[in-house]
C-alpha positions in Angstrom: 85.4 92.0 126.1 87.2 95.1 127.6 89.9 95.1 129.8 89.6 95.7 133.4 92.0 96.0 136.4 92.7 92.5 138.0 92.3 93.4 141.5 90.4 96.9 142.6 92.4 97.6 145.8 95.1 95.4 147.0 93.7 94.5 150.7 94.5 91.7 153.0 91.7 89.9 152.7 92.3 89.9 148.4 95.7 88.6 149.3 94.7 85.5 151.4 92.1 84.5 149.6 93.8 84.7 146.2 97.1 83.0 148.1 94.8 80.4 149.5 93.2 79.5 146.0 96.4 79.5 144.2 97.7 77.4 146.8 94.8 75.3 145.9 95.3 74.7 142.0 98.9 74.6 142.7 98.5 71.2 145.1 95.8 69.9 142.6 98.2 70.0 139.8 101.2 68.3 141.8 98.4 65.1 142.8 96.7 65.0 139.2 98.8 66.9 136.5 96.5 69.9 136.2 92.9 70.1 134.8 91.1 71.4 137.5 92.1 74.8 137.7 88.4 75.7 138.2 87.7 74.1 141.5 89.8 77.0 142.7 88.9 79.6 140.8 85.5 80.2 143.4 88.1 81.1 146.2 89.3 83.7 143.7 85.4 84.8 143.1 85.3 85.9 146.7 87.1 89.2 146.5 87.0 89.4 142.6 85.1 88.8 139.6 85.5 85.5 137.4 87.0 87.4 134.6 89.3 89.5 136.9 90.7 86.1 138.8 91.4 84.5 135.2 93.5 87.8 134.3 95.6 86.9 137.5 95.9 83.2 137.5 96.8 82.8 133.6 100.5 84.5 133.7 100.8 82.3 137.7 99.7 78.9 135.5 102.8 79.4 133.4 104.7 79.5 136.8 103.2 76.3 138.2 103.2 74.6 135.4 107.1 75.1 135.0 108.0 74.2 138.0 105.3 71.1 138.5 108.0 69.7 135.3 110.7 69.5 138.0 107.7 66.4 139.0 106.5 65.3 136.3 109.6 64.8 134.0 109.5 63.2 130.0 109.4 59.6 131.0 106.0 60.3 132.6 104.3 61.7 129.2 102.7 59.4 126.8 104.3 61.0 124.0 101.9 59.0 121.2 98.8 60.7 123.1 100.2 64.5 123.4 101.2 64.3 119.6 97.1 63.6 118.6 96.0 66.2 121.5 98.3 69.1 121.5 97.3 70.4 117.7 93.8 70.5 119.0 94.4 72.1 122.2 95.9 75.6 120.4 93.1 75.2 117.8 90.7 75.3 120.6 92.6 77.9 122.3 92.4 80.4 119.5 88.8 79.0 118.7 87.9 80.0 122.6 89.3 83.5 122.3 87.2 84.6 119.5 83.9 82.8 121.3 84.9 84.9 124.8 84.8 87.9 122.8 82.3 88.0 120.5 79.7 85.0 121.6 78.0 84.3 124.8 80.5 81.2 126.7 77.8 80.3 129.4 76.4 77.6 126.9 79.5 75.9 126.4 80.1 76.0 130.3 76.5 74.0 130.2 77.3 71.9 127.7 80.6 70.8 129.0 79.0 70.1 132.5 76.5 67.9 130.7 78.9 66.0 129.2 81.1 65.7 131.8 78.1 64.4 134.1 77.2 62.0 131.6 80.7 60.7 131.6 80.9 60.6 135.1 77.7 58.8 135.4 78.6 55.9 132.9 81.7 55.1 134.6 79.7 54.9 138.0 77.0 52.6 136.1 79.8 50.4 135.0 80.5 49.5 138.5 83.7 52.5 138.7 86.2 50.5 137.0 89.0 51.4 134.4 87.9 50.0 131.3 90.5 50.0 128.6 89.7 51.2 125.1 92.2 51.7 122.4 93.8 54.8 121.2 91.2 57.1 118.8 93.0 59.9 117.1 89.4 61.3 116.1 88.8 61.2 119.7 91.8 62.6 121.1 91.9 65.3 118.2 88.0 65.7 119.5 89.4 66.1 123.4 92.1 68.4 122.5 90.4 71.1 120.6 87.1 71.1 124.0 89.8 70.9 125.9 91.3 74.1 124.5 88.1 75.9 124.5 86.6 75.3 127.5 90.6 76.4 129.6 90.7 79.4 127.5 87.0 80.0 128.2 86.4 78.9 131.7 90.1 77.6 132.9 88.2 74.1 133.2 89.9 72.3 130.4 90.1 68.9 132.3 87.5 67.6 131.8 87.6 66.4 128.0 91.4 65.2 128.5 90.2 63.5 131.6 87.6 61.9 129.4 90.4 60.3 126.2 92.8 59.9 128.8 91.4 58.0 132.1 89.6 55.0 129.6 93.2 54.4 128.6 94.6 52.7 131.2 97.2 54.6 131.6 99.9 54.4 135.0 99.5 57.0 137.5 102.2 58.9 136.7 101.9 58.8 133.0 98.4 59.8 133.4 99.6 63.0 135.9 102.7 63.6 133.6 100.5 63.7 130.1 98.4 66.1 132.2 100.9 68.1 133.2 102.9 68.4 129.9 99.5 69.2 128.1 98.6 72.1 130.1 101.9 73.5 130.2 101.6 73.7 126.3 98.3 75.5 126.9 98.8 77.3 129.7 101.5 79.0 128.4 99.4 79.6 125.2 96.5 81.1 126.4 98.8 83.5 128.6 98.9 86.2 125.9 95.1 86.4 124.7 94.5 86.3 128.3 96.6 89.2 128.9 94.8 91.0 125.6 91.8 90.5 127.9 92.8 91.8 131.1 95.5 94.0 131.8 97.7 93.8 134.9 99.2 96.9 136.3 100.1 98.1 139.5 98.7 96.4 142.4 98.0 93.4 140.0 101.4 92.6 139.4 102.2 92.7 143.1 99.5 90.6 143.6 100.4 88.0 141.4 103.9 88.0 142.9 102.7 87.3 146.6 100.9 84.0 145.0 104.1 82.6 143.7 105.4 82.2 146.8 102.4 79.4 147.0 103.4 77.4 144.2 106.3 75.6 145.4 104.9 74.4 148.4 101.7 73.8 147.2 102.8 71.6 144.0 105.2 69.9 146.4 102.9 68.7 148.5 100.2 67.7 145.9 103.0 65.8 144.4 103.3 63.8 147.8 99.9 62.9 148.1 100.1 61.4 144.8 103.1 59.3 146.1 100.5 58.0 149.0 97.8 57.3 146.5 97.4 54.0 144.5 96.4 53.9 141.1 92.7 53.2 141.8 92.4 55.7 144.5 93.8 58.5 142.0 91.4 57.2 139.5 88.8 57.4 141.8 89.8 61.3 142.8 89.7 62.0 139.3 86.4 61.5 138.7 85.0 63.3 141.7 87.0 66.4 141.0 85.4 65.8 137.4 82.3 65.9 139.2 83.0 69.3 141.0 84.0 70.8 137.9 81.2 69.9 136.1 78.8 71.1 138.8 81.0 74.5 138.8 80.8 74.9 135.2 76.8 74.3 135.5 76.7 76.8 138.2 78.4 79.2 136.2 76.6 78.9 133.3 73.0 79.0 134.8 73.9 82.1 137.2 75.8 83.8 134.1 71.8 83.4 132.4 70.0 84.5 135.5 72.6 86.7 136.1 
């Protein structure tokens, strides 16, 4: 893969849209934790390409991430669950690098949609309740490592952690603070091979520091919402954004055939 310039010419319309998208992620990860950085990446696609908006939202992930922590503070993270998933995660992340480079990543964006609609489906089959299973360290080592692949790939690495995580039972908050925790950890990984990928410059970098004036209203007002929502209800979101993510990573990975 060879670098490219994040943003071609720094106009207004690349400014709003790329405000309005960060804005976006930046409220989804103060209602859920983080995960579904993808559902605002097509905002981004408007007035760039997919590869270009990932150069410029992977340094600003770091940024929300940080300050979602301010939210999501240590008594929210299931600390049992982040020990079995984290080691997976950079394995996947470093595992995703060399497959962006060198190997074609549209099949794993099929694959995960696949799975993820599978996932979705069974839960609606079994009547959209939370079923409680135990802890699986093969599983959550499993989620972890597609979970780093697919966020360094595609930025979509929710929907495997969704997947150990929602059959858990876990609270609302510990659910959005395990989240949160675990995609700071990867976010702030992936930041440099990113960055190896594309590189800012310029107009990029001015870019990138209009959007973080989004993030703390954005994750403060996500954060609210999940304050109004009760535990079902935010169970219930987090399956149709899994759903919306997986029909994003199918799109992507049949147009990036076609394409």
């Amino acid at each position: 893969m060879t670098a490219a310039p994040i943003v071609p010419e720094l106009t207004l319309i690349t400014v709003l849209v790329a405000f309005a998208g960060v804005f976006l992620i930046c409220f989804l990860k103060g209602a859920f934790g983080g995960g579904f950085a993808i559902v605002g990446i097509p905002l981004l696609s408007l007035v760039m390409d997919p590869i270009t908006a990932g150069g410029l939202l992977a340094p600003l992930f770091v940024a929300m991430d940080l300050y979602a922590l301010r939210y999501w503070k240590p008594n929210t993270w299931s600390r049992p669950d982040l020990v079995l998933l984290v080691p997976g995660l950079l394995v996947g992340i470093g595992a995703g690098y060399v497959l962006f480079r060198f190997l074609d990543h549209h099949a794993i964006e099929i694959v995960m949609a696949l799975v993820t609609m599978i996932f979705v489906g069974l839960w609606l089959a079994s009547g959209g309740g939370v079923v409680i299973r135990p802890r699986s360290t093969p599983k959550a080592v499993a989620a972890g490592l597609a979970s780093g692949v697919t966020t360094m790939v595609a930025h979509s690495g929710g929907p495997p952690l969704a997947m150990y995580l929602l059959p858990l039972g876990l609270t609302k908050e510990v659910y959005a603070g395990t989240t949160s925790l675990f995609f700071t950890v990867g976010n702030a990984t992936k930041a440099v091979p990113w960055l190896l990928l594309v590189q800012p410059h310029g107009a990029d970098l001015v870019l990138m520091a209009i959007c973080l004036l989004a993030i703390p209203t954005g994750v403060g007002m996500g954060w609210r919402l999940h304050g109004l929502l009760d535990q079902r209800q935010i169970f219930r979101a987090c399956y149709a954004l899994l759903t919306v993510t997986a029909l994003k990573l199918l799109w992507d990975g049949c147009t990036g055939y076609l394409g």
